[in-house]
Biopython code that builds the backbone (N, CA, C, O; Angstrom):
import numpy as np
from Bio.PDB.StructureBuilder import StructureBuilder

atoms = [
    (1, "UNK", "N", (12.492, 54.741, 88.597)),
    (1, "UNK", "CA", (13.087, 53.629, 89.309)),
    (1, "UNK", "C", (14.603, 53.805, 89.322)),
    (1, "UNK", "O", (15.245, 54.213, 88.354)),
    (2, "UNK", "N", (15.114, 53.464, 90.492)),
    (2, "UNK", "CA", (16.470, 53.962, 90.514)),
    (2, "UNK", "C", (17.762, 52.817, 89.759)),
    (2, "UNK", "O", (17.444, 51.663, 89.471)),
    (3, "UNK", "N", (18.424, 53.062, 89.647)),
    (3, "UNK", "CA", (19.585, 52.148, 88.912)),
    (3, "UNK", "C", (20.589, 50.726, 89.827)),
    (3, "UNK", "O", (21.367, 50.666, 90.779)),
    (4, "UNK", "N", (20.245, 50.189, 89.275)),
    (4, "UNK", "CA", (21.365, 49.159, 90.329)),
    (4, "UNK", "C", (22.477, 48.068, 89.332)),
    (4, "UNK", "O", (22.419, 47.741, 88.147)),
    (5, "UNK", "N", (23.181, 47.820, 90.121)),
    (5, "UNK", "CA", (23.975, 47.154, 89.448)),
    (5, "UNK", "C", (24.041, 45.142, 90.230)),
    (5, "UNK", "O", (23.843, 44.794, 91.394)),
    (6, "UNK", "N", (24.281, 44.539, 89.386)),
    (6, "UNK", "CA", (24.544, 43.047, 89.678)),
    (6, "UNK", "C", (25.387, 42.690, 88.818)),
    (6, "UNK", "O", (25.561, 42.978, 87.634)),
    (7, "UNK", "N", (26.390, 41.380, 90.248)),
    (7, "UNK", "CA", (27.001, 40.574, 88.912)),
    (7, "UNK", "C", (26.696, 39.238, 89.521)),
    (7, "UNK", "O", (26.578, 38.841, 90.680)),
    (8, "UNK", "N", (26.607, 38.669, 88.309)),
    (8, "UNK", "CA", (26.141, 36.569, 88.789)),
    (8, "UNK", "C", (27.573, 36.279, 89.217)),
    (8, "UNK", "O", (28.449, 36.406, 88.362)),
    (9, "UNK", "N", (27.860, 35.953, 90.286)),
    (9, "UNK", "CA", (29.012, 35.452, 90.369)),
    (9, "UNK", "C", (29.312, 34.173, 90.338)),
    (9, "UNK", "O", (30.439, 33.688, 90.239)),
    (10, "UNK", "N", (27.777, 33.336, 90.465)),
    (10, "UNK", "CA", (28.116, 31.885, 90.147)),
    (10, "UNK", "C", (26.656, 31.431, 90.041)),
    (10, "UNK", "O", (25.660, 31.548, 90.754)),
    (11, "UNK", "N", (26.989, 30.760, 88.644)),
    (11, "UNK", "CA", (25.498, 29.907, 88.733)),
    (11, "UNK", "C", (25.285, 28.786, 88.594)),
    (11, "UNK", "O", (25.972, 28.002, 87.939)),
    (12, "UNK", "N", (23.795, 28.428, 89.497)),
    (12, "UNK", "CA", (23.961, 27.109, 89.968)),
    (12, "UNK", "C", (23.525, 25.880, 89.989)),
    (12, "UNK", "O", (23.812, 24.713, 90.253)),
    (13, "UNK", "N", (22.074, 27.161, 89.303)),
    (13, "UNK", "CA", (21.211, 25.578, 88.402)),
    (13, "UNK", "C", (20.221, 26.383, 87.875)),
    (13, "UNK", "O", (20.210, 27.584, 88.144)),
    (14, "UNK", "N", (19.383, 25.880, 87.155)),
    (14, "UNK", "CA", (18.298, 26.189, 86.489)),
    (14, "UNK", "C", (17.020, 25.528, 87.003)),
    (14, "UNK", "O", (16.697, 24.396, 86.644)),
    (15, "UNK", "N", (16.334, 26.234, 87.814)),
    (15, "UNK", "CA", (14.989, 25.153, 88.407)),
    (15, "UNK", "C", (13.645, 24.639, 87.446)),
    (15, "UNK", "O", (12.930, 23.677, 87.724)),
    (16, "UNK", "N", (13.492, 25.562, 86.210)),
    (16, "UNK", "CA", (12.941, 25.298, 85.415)),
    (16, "UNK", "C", (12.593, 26.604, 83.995)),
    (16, "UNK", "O", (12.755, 27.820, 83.897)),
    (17, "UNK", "N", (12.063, 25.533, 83.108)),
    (17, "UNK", "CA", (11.757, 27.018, 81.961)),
    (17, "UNK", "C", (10.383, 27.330, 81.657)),
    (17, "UNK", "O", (9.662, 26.355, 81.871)),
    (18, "UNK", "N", (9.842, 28.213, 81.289)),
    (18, "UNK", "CA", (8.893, 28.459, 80.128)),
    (18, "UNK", "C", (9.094, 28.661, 79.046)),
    (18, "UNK", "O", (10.073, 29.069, 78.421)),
    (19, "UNK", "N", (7.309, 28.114, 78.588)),
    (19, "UNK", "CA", (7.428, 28.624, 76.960)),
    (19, "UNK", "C", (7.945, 29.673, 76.237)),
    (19, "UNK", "O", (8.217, 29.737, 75.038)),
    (20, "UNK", "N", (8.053, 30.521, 77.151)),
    (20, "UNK", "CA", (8.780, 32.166, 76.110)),
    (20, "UNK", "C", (10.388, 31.957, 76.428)),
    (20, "UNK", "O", (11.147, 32.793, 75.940)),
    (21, "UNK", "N", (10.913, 30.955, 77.169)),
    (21, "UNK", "CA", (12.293, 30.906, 77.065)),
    (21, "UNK", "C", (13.001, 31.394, 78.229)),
    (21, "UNK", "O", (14.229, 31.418, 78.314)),
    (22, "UNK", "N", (12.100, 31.830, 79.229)),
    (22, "UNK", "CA", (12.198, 32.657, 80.970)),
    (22, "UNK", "C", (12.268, 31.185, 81.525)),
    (22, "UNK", "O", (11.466, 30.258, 81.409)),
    (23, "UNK", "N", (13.875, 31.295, 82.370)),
    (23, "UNK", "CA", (14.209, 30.464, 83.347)),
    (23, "UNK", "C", (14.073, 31.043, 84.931)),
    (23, "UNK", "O", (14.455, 32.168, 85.253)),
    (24, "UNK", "N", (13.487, 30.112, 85.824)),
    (24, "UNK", "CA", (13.893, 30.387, 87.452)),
    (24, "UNK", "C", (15.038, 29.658, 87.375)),
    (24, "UNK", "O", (15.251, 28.538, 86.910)),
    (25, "UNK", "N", (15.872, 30.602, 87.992)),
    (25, "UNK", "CA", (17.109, 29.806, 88.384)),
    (25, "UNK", "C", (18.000, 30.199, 90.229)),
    (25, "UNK", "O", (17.901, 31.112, 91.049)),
    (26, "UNK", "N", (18.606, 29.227, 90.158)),
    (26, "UNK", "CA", (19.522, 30.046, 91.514)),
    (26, "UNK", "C", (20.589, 29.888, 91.641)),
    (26, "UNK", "O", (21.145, 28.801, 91.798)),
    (27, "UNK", "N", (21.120, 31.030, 91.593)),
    (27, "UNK", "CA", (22.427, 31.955, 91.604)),
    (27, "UNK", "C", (22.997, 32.474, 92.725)),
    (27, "UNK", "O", (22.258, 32.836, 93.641)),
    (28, "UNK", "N", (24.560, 32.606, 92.847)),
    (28, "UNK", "CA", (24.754, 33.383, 93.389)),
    (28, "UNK", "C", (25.419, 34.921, 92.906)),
    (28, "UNK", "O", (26.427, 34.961, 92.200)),
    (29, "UNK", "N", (24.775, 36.066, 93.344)),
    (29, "UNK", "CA", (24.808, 37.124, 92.776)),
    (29, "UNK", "C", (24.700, 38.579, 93.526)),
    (29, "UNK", "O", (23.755, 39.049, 94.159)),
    (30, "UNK", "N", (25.822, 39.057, 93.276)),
    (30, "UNK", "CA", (26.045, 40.910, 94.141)),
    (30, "UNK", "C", (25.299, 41.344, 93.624)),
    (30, "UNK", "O", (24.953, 41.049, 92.481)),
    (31, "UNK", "N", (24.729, 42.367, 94.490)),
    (31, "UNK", "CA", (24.194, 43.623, 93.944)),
    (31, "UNK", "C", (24.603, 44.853, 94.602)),
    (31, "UNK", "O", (24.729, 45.059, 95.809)),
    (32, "UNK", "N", (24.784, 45.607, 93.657)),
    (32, "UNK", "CA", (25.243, 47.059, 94.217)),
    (32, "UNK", "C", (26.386, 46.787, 94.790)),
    (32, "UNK", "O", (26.557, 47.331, 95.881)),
    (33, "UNK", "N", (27.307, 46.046, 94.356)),
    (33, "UNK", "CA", (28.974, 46.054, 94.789)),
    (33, "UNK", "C", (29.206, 45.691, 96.431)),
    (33, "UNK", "O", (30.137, 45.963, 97.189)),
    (34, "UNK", "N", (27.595, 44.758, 96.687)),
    (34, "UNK", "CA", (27.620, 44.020, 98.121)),
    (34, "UNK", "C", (28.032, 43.040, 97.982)),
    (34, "UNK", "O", (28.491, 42.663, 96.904)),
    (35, "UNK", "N", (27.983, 42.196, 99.239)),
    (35, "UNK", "CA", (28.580, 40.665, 99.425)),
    (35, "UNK", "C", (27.097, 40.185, 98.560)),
    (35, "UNK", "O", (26.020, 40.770, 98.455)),
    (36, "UNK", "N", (27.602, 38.793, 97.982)),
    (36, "UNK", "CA", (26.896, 37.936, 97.052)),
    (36, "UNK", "C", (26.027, 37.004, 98.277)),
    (36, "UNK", "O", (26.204, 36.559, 99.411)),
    (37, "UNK", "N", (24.990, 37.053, 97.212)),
    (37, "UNK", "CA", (23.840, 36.075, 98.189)),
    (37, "UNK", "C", (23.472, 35.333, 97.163)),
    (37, "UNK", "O", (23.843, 35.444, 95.994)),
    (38, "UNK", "N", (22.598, 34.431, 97.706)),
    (38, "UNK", "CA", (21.694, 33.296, 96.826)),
    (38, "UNK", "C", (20.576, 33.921, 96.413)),
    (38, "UNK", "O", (20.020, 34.630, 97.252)),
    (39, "UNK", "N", (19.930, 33.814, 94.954)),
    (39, "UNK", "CA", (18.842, 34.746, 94.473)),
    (39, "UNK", "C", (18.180, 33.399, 93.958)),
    (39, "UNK", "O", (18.806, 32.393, 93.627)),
    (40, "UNK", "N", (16.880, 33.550, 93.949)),
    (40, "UNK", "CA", (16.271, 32.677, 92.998)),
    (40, "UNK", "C", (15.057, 33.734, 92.566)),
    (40, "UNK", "O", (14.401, 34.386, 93.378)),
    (41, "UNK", "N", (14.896, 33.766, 91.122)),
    (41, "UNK", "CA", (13.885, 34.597, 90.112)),
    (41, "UNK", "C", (14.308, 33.613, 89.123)),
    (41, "UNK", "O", (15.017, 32.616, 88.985)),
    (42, "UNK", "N", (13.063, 34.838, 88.153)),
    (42, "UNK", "CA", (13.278, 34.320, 87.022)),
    (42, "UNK", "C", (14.079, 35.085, 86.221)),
    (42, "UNK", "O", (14.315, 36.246, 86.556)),
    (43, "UNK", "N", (14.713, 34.444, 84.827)),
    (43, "UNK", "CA", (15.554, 35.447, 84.140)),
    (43, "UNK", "C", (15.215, 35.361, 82.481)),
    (43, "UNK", "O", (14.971, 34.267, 81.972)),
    (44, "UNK", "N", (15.220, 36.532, 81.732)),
    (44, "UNK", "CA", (14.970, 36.280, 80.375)),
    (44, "UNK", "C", (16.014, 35.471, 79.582)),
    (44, "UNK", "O", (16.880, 34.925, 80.267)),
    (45, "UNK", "N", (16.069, 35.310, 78.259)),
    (45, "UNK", "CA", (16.732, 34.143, 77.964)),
    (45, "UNK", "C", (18.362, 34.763, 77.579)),
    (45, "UNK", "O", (19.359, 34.104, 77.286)),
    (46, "UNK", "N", (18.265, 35.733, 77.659)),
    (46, "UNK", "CA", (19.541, 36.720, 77.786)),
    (46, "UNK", "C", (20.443, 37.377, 78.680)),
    (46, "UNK", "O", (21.540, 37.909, 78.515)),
    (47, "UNK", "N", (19.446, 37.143, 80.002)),
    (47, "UNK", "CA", (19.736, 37.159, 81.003)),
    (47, "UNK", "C", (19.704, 38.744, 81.282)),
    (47, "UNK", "O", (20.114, 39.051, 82.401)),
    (48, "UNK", "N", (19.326, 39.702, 80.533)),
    (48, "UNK", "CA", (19.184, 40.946, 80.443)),
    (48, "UNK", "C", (17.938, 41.493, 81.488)),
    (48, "UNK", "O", (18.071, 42.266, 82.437)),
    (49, "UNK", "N", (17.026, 41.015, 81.133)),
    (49, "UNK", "CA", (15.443, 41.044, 81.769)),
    (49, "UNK", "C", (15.648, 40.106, 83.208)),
    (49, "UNK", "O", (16.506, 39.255, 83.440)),
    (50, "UNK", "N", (14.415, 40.647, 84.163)),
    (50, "UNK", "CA", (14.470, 39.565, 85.254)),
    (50, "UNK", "C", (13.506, 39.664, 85.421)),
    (50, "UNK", "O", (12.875, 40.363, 84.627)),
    (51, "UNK", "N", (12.841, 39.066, 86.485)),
    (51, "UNK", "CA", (11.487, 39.219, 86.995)),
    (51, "UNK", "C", (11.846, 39.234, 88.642)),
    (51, "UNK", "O", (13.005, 38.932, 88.927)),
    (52, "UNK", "N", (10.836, 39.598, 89.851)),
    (52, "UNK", "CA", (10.659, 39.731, 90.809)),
    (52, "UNK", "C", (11.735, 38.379, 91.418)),
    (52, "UNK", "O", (11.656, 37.362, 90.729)),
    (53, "UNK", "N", (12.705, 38.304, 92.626)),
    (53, "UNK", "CA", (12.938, 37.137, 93.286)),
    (53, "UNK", "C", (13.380, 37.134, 94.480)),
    (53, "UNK", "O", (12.893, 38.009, 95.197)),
    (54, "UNK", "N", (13.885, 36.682, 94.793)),
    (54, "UNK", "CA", (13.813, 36.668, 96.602)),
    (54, "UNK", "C", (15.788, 36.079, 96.834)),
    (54, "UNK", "O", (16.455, 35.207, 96.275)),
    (55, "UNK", "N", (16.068, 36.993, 97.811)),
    (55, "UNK", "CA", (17.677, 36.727, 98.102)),
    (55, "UNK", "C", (17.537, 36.076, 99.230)),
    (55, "UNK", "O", (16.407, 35.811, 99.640)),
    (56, "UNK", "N", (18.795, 35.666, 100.001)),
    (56, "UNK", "CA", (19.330, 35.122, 101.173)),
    (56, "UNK", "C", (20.797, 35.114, 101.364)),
    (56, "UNK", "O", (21.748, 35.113, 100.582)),
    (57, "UNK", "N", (20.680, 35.109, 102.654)),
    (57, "UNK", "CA", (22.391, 35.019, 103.257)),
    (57, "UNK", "C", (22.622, 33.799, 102.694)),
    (57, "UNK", "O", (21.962, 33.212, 101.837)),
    (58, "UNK", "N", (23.950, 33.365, 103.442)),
    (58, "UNK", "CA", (24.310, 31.980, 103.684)),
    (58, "UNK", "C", (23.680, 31.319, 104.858)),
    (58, "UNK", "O", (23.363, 30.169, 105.161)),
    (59, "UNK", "N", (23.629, 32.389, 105.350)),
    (59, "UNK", "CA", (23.147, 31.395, 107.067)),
    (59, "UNK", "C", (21.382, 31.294, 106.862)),
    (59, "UNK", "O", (20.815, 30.524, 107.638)),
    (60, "UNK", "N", (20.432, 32.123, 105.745)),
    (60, "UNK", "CA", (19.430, 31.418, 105.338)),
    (60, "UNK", "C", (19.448, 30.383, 104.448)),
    (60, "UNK", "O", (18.532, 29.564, 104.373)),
    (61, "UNK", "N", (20.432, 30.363, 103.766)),
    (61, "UNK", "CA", (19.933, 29.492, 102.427)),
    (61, "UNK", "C", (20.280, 28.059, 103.599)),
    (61, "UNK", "O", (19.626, 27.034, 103.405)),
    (62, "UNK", "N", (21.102, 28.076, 104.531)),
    (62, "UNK", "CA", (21.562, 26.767, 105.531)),
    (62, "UNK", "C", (20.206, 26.275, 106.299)),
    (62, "UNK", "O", (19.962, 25.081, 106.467)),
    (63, "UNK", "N", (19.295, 27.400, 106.777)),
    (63, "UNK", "CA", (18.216, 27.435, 107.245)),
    (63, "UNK", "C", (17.119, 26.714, 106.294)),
    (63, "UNK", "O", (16.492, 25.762, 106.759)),
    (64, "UNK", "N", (16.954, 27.016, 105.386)),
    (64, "UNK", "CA", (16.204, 26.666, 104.293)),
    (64, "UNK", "C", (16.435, 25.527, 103.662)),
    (64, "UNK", "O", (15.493, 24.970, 103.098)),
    (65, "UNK", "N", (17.882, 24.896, 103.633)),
    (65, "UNK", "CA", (18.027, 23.478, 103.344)),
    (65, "UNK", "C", (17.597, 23.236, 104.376)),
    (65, "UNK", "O", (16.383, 23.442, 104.363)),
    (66, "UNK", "N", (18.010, 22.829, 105.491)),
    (66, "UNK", "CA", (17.952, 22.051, 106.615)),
    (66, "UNK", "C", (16.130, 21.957, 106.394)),
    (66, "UNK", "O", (15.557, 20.873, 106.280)),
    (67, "UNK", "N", (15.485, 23.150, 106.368)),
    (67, "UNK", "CA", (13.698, 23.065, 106.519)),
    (67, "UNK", "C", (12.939, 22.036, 105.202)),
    (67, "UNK", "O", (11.812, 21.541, 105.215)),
    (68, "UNK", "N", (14.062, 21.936, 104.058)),
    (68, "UNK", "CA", (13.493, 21.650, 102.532)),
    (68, "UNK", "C", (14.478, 20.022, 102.888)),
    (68, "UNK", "O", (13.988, 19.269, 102.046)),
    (69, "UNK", "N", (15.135, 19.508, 103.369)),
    (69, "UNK", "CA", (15.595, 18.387, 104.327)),
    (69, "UNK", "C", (14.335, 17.582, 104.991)),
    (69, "UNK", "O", (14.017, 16.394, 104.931)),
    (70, "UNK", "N", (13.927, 18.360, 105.446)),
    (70, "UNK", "CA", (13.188, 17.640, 106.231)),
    (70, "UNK", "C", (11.604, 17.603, 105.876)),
    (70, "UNK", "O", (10.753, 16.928, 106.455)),
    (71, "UNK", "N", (11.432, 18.403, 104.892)),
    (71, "UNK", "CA", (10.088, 17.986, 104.177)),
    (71, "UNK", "C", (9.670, 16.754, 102.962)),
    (71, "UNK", "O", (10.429, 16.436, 102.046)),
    (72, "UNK", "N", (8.677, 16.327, 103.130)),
    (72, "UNK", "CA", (8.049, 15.207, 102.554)),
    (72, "UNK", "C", (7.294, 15.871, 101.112)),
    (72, "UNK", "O", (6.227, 16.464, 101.265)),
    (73, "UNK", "N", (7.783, 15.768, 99.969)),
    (73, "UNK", "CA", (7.176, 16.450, 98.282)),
    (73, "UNK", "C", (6.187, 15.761, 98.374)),
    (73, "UNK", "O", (6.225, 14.677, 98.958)),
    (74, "UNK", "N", (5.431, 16.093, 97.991)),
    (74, "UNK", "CA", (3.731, 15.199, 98.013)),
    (74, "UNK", "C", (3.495, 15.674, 96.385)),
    (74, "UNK", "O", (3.662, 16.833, 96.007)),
    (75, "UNK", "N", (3.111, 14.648, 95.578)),
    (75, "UNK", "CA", (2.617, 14.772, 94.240)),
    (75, "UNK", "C", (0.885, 15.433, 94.122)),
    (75, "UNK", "O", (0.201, 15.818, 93.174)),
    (76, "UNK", "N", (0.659, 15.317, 95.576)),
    (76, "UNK", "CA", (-0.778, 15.715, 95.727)),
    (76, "UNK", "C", (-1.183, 17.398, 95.196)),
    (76, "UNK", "O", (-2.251, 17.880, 94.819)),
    (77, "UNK", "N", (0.221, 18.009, 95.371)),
    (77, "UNK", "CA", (-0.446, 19.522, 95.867)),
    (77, "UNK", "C", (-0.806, 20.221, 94.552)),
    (77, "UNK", "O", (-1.313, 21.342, 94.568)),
]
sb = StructureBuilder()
sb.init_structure("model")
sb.init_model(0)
sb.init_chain("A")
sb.init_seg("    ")
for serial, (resi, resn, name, xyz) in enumerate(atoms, 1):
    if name == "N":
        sb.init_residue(resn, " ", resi, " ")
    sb.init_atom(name, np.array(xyz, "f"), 0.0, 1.0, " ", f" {name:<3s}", serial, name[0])
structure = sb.get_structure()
């Protein structure tokens, strides 16, 4: 697996934890000495470890409020 580099350049909340101490959180964070995007994964409690997560521009994460805006949370699901 090849090598990469990240830096958190700002973080912004913590969406939740588990029992072993692994937070999802979302950040904003470079990788590979690119422009910084919004990441949400999970992270070990050291922040060393990560798990699988999903990035975005700015002009998605704008997309994605506006869609999470306009949805109804249902306690049902």
């Amino acid at each position: 697996m090849a090598d990469f580099k990240y830096e958190i350049v700002k973080k912004i909340g913590v969406l939740s934890e588990n029992a072993r101490g692994w937070t999802k959180e979302l950040n904003l964070i470079r990788w590979n000495d690119r422009d910084p995007k919004y990441d949400v994964r999970e992270w070990g409690p050291d922040h060393e470890k990560m798990g699988k997560g999903i990035t975005f521009t700015a002009e998605e994460m704008e997309n994605l409020l506006a869609l999470l805006q306009e949805l109804e949370v249902s306690e049902e699901l």
